[in-house]
Each structure stands twice: as structure tokens, then as C-alpha cells.
PDB file as gemmi writes it, atoms N, CA and C in Angstrom:
CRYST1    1.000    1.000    1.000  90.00  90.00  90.00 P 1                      
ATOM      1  N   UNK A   1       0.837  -1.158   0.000  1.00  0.00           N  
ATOM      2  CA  UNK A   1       0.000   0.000   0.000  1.00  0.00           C  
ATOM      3  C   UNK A   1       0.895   1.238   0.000  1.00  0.00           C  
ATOM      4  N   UNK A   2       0.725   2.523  -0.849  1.00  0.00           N  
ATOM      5  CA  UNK A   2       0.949   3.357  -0.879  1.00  0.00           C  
ATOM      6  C   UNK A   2       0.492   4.223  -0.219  1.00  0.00           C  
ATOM      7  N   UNK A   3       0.463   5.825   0.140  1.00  0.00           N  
ATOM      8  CA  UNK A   3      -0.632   6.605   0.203  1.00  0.00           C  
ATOM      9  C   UNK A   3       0.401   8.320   0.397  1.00  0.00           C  
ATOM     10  N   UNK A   4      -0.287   8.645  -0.371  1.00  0.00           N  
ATOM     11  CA  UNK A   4       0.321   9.994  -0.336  1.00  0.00           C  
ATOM     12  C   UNK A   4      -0.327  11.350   0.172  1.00  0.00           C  
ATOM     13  N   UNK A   5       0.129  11.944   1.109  1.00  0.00           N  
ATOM     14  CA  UNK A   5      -0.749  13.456   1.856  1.00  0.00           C  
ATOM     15  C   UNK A   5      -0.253  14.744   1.513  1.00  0.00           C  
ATOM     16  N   UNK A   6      -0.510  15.494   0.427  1.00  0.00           N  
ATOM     17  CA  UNK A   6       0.370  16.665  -0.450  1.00  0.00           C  
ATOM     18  C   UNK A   6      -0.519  17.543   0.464  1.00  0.00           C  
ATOM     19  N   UNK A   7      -1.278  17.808   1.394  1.00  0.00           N  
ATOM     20  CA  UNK A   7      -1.562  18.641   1.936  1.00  0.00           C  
ATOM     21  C   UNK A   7      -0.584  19.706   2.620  1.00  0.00           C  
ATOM     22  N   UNK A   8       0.212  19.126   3.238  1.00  0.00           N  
ATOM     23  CA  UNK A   8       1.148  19.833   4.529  1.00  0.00           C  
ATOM     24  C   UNK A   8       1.969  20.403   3.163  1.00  0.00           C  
ATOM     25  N   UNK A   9       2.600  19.843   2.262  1.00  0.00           N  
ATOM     26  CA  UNK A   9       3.457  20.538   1.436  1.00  0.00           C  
ATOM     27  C   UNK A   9       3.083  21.647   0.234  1.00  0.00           C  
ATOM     28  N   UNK A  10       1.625  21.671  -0.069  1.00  0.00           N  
ATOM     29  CA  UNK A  10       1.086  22.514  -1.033  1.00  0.00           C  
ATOM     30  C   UNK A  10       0.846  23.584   0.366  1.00  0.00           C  
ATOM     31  N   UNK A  11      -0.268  23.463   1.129  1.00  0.00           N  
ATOM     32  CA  UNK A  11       0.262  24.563   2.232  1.00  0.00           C  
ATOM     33  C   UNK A  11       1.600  25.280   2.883  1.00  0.00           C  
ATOM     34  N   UNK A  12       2.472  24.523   2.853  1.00  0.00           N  
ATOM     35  CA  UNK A  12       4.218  25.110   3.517  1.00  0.00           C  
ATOM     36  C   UNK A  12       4.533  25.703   2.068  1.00  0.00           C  
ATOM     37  N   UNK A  13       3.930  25.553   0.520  1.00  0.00           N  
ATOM     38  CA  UNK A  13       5.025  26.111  -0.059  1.00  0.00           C  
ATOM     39  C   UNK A  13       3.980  27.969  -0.479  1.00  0.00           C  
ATOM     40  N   UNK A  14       2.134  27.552   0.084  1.00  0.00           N  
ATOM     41  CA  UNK A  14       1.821  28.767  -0.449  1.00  0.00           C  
ATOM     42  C   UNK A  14       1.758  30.155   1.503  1.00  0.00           C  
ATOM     43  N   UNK A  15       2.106  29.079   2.208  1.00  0.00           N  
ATOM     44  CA  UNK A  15       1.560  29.713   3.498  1.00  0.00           C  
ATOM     45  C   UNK A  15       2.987  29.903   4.444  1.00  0.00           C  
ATOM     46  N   UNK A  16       3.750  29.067   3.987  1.00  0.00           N  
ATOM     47  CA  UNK A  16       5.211  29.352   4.645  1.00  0.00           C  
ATOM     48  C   UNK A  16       5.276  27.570   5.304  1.00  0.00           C  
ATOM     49  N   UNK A  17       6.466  27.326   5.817  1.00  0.00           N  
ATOM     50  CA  UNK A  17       6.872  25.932   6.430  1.00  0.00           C  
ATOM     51  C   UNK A  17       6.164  26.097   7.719  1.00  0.00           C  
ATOM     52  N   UNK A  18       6.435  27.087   8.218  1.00  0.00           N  
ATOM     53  CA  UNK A  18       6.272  26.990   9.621  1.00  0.00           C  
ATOM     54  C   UNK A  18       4.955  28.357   9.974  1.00  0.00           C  
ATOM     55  N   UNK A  19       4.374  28.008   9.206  1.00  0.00           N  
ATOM     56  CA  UNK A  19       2.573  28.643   9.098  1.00  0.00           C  
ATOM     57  C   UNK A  19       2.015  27.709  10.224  1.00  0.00           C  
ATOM     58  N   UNK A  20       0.867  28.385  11.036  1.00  0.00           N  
ATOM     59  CA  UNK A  20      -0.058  27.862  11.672  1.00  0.00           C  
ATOM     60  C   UNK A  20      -1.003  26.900  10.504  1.00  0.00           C  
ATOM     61  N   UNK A  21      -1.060  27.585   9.977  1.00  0.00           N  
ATOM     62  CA  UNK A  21      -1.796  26.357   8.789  1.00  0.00           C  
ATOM     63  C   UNK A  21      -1.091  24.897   8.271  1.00  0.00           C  
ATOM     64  N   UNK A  22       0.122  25.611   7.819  1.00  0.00           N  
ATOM     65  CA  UNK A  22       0.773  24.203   7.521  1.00  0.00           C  
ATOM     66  C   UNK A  22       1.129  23.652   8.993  1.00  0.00           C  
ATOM     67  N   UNK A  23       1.258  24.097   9.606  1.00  0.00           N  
ATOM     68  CA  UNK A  23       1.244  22.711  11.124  1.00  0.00           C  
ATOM     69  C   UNK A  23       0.604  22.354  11.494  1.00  0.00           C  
ATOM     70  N   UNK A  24      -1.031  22.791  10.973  1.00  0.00           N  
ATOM     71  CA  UNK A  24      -2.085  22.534  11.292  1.00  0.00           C  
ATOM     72  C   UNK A  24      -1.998  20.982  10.235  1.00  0.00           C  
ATOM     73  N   UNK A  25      -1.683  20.975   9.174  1.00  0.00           N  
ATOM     74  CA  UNK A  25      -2.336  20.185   8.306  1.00  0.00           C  
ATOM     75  C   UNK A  25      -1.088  19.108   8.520  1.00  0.00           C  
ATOM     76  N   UNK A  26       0.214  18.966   9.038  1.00  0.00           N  
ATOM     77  CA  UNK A  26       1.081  18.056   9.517  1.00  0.00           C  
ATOM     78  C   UNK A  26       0.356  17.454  10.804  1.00  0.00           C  
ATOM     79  N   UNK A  27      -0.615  18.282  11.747  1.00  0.00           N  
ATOM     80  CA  UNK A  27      -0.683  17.342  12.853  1.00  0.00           C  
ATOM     81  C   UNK A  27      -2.194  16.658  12.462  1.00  0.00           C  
ATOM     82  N   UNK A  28      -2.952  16.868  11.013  1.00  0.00           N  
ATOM     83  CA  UNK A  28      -3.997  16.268  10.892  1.00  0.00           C  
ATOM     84  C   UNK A  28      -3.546  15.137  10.070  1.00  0.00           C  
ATOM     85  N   UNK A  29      -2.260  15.166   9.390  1.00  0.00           N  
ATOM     86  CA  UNK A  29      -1.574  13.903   8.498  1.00  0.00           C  
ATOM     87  C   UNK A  29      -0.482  13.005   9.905  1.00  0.00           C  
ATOM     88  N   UNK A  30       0.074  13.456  10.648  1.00  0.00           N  
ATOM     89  CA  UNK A  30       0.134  12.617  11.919  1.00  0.00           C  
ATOM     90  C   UNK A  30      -1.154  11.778  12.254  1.00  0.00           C  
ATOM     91  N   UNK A  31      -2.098  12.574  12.695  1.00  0.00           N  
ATOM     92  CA  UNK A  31      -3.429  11.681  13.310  1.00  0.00           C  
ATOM     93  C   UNK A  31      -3.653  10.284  12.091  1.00  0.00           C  
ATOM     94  N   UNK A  32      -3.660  10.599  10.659  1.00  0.00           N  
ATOM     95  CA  UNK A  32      -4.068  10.247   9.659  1.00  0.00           C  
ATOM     96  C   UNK A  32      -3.211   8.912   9.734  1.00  0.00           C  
ATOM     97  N   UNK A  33      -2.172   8.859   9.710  1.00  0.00           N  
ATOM     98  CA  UNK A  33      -0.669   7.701   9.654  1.00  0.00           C  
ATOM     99  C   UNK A  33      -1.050   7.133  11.003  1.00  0.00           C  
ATOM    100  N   UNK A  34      -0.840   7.849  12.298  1.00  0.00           N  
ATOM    101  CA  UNK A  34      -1.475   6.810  13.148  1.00  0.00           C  
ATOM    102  C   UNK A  34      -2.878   6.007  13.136  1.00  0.00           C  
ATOM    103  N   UNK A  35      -3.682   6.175  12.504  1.00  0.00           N  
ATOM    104  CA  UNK A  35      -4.837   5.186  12.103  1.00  0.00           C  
ATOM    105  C   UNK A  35      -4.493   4.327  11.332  1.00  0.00           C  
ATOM    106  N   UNK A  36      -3.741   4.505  10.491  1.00  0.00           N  
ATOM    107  CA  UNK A  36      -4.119   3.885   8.854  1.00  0.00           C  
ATOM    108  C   UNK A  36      -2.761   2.728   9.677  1.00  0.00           C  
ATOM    109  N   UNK A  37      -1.554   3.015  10.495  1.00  0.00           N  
ATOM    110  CA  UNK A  37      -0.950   2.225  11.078  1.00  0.00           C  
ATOM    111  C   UNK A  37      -1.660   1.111  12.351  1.00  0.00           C  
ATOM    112  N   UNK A  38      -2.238   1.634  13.470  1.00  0.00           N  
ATOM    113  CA  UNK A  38      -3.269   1.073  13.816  1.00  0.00           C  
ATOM    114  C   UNK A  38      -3.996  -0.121  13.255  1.00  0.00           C  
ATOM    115  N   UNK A  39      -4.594   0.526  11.676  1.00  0.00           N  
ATOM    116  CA  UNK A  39      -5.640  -0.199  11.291  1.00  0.00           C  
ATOM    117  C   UNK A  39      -4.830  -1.232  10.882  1.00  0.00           C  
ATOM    118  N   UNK A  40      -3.577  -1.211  10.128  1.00  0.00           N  
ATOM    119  CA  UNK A  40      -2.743  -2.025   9.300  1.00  0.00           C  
ATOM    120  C   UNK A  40      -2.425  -3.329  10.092  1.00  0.00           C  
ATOM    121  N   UNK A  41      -2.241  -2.445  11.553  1.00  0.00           N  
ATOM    122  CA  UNK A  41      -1.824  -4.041  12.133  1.00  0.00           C  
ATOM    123  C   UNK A  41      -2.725  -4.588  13.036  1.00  0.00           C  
ATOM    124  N   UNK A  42      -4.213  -4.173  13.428  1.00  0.00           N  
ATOM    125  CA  UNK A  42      -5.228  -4.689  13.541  1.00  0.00           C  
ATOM    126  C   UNK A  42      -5.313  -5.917  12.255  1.00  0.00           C  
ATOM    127  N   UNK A  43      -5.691  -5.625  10.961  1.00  0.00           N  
ATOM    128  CA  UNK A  43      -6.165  -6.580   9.975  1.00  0.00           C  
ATOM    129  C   UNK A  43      -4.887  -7.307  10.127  1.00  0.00           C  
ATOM    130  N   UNK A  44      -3.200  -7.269   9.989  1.00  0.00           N  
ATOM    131  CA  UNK A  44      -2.313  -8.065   9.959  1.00  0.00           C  
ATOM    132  C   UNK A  44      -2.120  -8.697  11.133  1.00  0.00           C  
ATOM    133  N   UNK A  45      -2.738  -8.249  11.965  1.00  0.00           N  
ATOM    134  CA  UNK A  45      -2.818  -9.238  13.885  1.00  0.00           C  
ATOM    135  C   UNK A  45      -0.913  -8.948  13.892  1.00  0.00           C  
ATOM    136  N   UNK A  46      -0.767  -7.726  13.668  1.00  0.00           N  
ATOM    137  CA  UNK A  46       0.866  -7.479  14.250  1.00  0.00           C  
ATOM    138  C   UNK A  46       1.632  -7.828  13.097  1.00  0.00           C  
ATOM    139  N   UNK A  47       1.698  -7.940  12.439  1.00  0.00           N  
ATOM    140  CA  UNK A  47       2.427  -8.379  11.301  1.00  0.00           C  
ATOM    141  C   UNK A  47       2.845  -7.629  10.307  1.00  0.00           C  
ATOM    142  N   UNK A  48       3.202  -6.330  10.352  1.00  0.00           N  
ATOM    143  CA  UNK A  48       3.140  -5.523   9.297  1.00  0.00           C  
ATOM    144  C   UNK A  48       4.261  -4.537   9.178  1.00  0.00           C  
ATOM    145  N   UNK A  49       4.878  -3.873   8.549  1.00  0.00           N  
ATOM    146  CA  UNK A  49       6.457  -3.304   8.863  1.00  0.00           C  
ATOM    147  C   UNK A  49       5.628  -1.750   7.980  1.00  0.00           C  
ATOM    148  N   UNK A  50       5.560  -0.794   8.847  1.00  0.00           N  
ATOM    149  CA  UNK A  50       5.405   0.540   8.385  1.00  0.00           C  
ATOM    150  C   UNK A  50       6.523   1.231   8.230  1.00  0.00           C  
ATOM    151  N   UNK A  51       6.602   2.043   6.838  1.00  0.00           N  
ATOM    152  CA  UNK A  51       7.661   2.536   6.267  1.00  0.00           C  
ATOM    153  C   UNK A  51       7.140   4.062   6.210  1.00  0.00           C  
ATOM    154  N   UNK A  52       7.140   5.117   6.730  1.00  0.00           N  
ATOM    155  CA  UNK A  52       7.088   6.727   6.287  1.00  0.00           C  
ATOM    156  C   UNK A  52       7.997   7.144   5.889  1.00  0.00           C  
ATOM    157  N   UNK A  53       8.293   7.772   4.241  1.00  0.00           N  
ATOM    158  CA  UNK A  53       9.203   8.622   4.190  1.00  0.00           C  
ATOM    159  C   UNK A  53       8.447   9.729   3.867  1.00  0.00           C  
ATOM    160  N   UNK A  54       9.198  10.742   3.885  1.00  0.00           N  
ATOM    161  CA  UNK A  54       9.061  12.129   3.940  1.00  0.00           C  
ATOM    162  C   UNK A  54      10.100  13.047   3.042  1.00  0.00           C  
ATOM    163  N   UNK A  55      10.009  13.939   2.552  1.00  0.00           N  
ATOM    164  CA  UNK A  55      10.888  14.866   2.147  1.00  0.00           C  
ATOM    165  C   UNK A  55      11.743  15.421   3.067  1.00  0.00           C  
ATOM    166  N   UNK A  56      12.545  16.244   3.014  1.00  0.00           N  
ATOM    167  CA  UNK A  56      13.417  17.301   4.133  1.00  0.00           C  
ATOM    168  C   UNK A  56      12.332  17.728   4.909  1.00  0.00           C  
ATOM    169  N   UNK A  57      12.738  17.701   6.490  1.00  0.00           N  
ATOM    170  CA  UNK A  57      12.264  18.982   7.357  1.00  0.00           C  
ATOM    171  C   UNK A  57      13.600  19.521   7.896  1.00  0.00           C  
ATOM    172  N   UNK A  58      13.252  21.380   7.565  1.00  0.00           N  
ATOM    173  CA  UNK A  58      14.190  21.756   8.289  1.00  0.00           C  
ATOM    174  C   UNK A  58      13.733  22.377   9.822  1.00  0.00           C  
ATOM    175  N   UNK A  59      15.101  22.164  10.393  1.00  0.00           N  
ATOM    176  CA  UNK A  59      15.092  21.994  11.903  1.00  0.00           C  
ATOM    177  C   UNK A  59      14.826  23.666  12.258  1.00  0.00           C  
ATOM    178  N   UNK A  60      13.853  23.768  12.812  1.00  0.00           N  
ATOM    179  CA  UNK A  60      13.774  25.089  13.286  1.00  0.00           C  
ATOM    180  C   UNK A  60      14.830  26.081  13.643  1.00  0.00           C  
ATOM    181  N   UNK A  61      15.637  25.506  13.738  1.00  0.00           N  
ATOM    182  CA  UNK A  61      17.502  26.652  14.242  1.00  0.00           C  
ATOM    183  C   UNK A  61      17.833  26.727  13.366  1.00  0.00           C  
ATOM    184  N   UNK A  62      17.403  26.124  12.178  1.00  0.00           N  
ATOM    185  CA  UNK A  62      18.260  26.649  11.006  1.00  0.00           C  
ATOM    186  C   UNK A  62      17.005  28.182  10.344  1.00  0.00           C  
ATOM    187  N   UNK A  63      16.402  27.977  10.637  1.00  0.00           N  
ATOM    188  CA  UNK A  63      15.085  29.112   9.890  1.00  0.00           C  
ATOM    189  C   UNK A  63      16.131  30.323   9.638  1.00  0.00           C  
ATOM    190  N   UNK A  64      15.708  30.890   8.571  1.00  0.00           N  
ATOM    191  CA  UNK A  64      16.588  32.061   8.373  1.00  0.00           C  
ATOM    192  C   UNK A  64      15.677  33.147   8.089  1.00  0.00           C  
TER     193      UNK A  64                                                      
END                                                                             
């Protein structure tokens, strides 16, 4: 299974990275990955190897 959430990144590139909006829409794609992980290993009864990658985040000390 795939699944892709362009939300947080179409928001960080029109609202800024570190917008109340775009952190808004990272902690509704958090909630989102913890279910869909949840659910994954509910139906696999534990059996299941979750992989997230992500693009770059930069670390807040670097903000310029």
C-alpha cells in the first residue's frame, strides 16, 4: 500500500513551512498515519512493517 498526503506541502510552499496552517495540516496527516498504522496491524494481527518517508524537514535553528 501506498498513500500519499500533499496537503502539509502545497500549504508550507503557499503559506510558509512553519505557518499555523501548515502545522495545522502536519498534525492532521500525523493523526491520519497513526490510524491507517493502527488499522494495518489490527487486519495483519501485528504483522506488518510501516515505512514513512518524507521529504526534508528543516530543523527550526536553522530558519533564516
Amino acid at each position: 500500500m501506498s498513500c500519499y498526503f500533499a496537503s502539509y506541502d502545497e500549504t508550507a510552499h503557499i503559506k510558509g513551512v512553519y505557518s499555523k496552517e501548515a502545522i495545522a495540516d502536519l498534525e492532521r496527516i500525523d493523526v491520519l498515519v497513526g490510524e491507517l498504522v493502527e488499522k494495518v496491524h489490527g487486519i495483519t494481527n501485528d504483522n506488518a512493517v510501516v515505512c514513512v518517508v518524507s521529504t526534508f524537514w528543516r530543523n527550526r535553528s536553522n530558519k533564516t
